[in-house]
VEXVORO-263265 format. One record per residue (C-alpha): x, y, z; residue number from 1. Coordinates in steps of 0.25 Angstrom, whole numbers. Example, Ala and Ser with C-alpha at 12.3 -4.5 7.8 and 13.67 -1.06 7.14 Angstrom:
! VEXVORO-263265
PT      u      v      w  dokol
PT     49    -18     31      1
PT     55     -4     29      2
END
This chain:
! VEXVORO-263265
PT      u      v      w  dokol
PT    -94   -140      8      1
PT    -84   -132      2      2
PT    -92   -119      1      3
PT    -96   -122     19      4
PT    -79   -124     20      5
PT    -76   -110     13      6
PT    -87   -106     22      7
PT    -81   -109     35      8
PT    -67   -107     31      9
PT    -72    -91     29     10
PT    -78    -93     42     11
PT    -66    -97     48     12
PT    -56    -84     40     13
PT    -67    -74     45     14
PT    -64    -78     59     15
PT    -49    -77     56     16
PT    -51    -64     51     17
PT    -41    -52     56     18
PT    -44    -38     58     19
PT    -32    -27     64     20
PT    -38    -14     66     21
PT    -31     -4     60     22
PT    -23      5     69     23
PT    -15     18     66     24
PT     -7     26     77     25
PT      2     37     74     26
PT     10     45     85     27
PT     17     57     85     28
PT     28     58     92     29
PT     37     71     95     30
PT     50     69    103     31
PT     62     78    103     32
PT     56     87     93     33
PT     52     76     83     34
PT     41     70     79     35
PT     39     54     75     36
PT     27     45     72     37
PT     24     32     75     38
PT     13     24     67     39
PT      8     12     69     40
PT     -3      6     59     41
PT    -10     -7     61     42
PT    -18    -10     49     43
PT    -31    -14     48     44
PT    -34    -27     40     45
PT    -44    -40     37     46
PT    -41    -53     34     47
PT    -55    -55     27     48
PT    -51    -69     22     49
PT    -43    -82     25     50
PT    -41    -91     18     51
PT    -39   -106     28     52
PT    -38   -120     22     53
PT    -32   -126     32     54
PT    -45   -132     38     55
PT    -54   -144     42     56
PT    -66   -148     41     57
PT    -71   -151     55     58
PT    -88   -155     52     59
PT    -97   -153     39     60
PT   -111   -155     38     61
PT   -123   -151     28     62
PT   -137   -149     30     63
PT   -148   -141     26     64
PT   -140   -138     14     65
PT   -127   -134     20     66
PT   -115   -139     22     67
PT   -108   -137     36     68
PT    -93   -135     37     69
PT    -85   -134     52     70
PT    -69   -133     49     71
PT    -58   -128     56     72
PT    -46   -121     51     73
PT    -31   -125     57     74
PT    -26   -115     65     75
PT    -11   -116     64     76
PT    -13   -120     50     77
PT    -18   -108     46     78
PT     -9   -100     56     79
PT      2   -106     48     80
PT     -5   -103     35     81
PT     -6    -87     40     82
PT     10    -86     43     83
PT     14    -91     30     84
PT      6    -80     22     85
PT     12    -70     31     86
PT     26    -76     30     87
PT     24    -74     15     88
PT     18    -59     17     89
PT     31    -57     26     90
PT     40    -60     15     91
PT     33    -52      5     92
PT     33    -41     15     93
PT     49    -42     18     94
PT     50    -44      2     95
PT     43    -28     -1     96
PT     49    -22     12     97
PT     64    -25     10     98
PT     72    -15     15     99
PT     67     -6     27    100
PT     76      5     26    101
PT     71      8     11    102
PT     69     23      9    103
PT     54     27     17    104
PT     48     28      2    105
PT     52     16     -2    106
PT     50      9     11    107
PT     34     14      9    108
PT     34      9     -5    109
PT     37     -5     -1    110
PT     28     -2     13    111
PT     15      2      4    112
PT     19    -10     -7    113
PT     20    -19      5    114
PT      8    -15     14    115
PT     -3    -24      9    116
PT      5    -36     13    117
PT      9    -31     26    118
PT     -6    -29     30    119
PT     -9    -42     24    120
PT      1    -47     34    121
PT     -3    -39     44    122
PT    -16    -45     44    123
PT    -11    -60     41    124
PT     -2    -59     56    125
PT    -15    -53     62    126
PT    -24    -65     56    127
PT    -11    -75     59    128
PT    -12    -69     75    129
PT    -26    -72     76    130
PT    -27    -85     71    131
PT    -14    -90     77    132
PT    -12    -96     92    133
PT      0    -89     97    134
PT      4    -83     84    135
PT     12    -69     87    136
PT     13    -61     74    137
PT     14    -48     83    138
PT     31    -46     77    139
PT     24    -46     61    140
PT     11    -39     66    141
PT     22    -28     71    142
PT     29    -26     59    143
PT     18    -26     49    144
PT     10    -14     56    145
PT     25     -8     58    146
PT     26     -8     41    147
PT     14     -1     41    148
PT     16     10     50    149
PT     30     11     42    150
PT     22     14     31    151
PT     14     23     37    152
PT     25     31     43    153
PT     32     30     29    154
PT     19     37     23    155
PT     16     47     34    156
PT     33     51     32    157
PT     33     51     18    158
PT     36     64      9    159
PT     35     62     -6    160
PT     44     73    -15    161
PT     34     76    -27    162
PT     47     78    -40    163
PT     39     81    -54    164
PT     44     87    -68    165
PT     39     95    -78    166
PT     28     86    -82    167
PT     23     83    -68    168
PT     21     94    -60    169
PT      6     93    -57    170
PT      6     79    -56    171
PT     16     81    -47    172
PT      7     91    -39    173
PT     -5     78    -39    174
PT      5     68    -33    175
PT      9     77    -22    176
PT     -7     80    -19    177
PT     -9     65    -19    178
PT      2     62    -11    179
PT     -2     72      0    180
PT    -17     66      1    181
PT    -12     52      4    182
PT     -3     61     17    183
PT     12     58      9    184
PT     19     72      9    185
PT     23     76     -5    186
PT     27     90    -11    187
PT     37     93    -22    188
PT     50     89    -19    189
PT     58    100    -14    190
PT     74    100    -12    191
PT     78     97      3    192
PT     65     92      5    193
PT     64     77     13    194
PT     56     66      5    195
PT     55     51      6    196
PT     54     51     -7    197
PT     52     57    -22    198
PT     41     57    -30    199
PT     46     61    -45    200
PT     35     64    -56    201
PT     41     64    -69    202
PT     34     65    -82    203
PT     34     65    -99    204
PT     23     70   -107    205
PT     21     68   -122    206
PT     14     80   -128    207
PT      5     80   -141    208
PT     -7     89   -147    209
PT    -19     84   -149    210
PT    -33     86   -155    211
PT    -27    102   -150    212
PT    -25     97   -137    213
PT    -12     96   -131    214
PT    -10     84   -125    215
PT      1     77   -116    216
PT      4     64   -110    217
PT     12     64    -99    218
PT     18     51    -93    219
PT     24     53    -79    220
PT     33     44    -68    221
PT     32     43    -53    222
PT     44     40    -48    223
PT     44     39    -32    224
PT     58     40    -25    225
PT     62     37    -11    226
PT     71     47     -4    227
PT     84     40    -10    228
PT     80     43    -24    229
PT     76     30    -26    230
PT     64     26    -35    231
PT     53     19    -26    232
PT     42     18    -36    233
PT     39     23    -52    234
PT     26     27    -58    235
PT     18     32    -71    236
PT      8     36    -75    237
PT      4     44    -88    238
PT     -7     52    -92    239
PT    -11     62   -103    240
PT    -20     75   -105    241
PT    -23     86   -115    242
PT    -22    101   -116    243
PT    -30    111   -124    244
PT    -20    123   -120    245
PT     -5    118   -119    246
PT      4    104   -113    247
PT      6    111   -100    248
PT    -12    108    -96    249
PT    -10     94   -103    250
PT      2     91    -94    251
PT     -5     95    -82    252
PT    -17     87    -87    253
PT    -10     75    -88    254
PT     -4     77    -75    255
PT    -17     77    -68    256
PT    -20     64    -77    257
PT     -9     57    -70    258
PT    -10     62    -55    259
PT    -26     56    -58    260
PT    -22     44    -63    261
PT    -10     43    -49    262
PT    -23     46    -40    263
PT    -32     37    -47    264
PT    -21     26    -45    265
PT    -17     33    -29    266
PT     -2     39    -27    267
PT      4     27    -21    268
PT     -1     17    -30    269
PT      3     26    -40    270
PT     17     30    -33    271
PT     16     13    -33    272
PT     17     13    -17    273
PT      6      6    -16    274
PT      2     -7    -25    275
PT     -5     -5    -39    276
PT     -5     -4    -52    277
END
């Protein structure tokens, strides 16, 4: 009996299931010599699974084997079950996105941190809509999809100043590259240039001669700030390599140590915009 309620229960959440197609529209606009974008991104999402335990058993019966089940779930029970998982989403979402002036850097920080949630409540208004008579959740819908096409005018506006020491140089040099792949313009800072933030590679290294070799360790920071100066996330990450020749090879071995363990990881995880370890 319990395996056929569990049964029907999946039954019922696959029919509940939500699809919204995924849209992304960008247009250009040119008037009086400037030029604006507007974005508008609706995301594409499944609810794969439900869990409903506000049901009743309406007939059962076994024969040949197996057991039979016919149940039906409460409508406004689970309608009301659905709002208050979104009302607990909302307040974790107003909880990470305190602040809307915020500098734009630290604005997409807490965008990217906050992005899963917003889809998940995307898609929990969208399931809400259709199992709900007479529910209007157009005013949430509205400004979830508007959080996401603020990121995604955050990202396309971005401009990342690449500031390196002694140490960091050709690190420095990765970074940019691997900025630049994911579409975020980076080049080494410059004086009078505009940036919505700064990137600043910084490192220490430890030298010592071994087996003939010289070797180095090099430990190095990432310290992202916002156009205010402001630190928005920290990073490190160390890494070690050997020379034959001189420190100068080791040091630029070791550089190319860490920039591989930063992509193996994926810049914004690593810049920690985005969740990870």
């Amino acid at each position: 009996m319990e395996d056929a309620r569990g049964n029907a229960l999946g039954v019922i959440a696959g029919k509940l299931k939500t699809r919204v197609k995924s849209e992304l529209e960008t247009e250009q606009v040119l008037e009086d010599g400037e030029e604006s974008s507007f974005t508008r991104n609706k995301v594409q999402t499944t609810t794969e699974a439900l869990e409903l335990s506000d049901y009743e058993v309406l007939k059962s019966a076994a024969g040949g084997g197996r057991r039979f089940v016919l149940l039906e779930v409460n409508r406004p029970n689970l309608v009301r079950s659905l709002k208050s998982e979104l009302e607990t989403l909302n307040e974790e979402l107003e909880a990470s996105l305190e602040g809307e002036q915020q500098a734009s850097l630290t604005r997409l920080y807490q965008l990217n941190r906050s992005e899963p949630q917003i889809r998940e409540a995307l898609a929990l208004a969208s399931l809400i809509t259709s199992v709900g008579q007479n529910v209007n959740l157009s005013e949430e819908r509205v400004r979830y999809n508007g959080l996401l096409a603020e990121r995604e005018r955050l990202l396309q506006t971005l401009r990342i100043g690449i500031q390196t020491d002694a140490e960091t140089a050709e690190l420095g040099d990765h970074v940019t590259r691997m900025l630049l792949d994911k579409g975020i313009y980076a080049d080494r800072l410059g004086q009078g240039e505009a940036y919505s933030g700064v990137l600043r590679i910084s490192g220490k290294s430890e030298r010592a001669d071994m087996f003939d070799e010289k070797h180095v360790s090099l430990n190095v920071k990432l310290n992202l700030l916002n156009e205010q100066g402001e630190s928005v996330t920290t990073s490190r990450f160390k890494g070690a390599a050997s020379s034959l020749s001189d420190y100068a090879s080791a040091r630029v071995s070791a550089n190319r140590v860490i920039a591989e363990k930063i992509n193996e990881k994926g810049i914004w995880k690593a810049l920690k915009l985005k969740e990870g370890n």
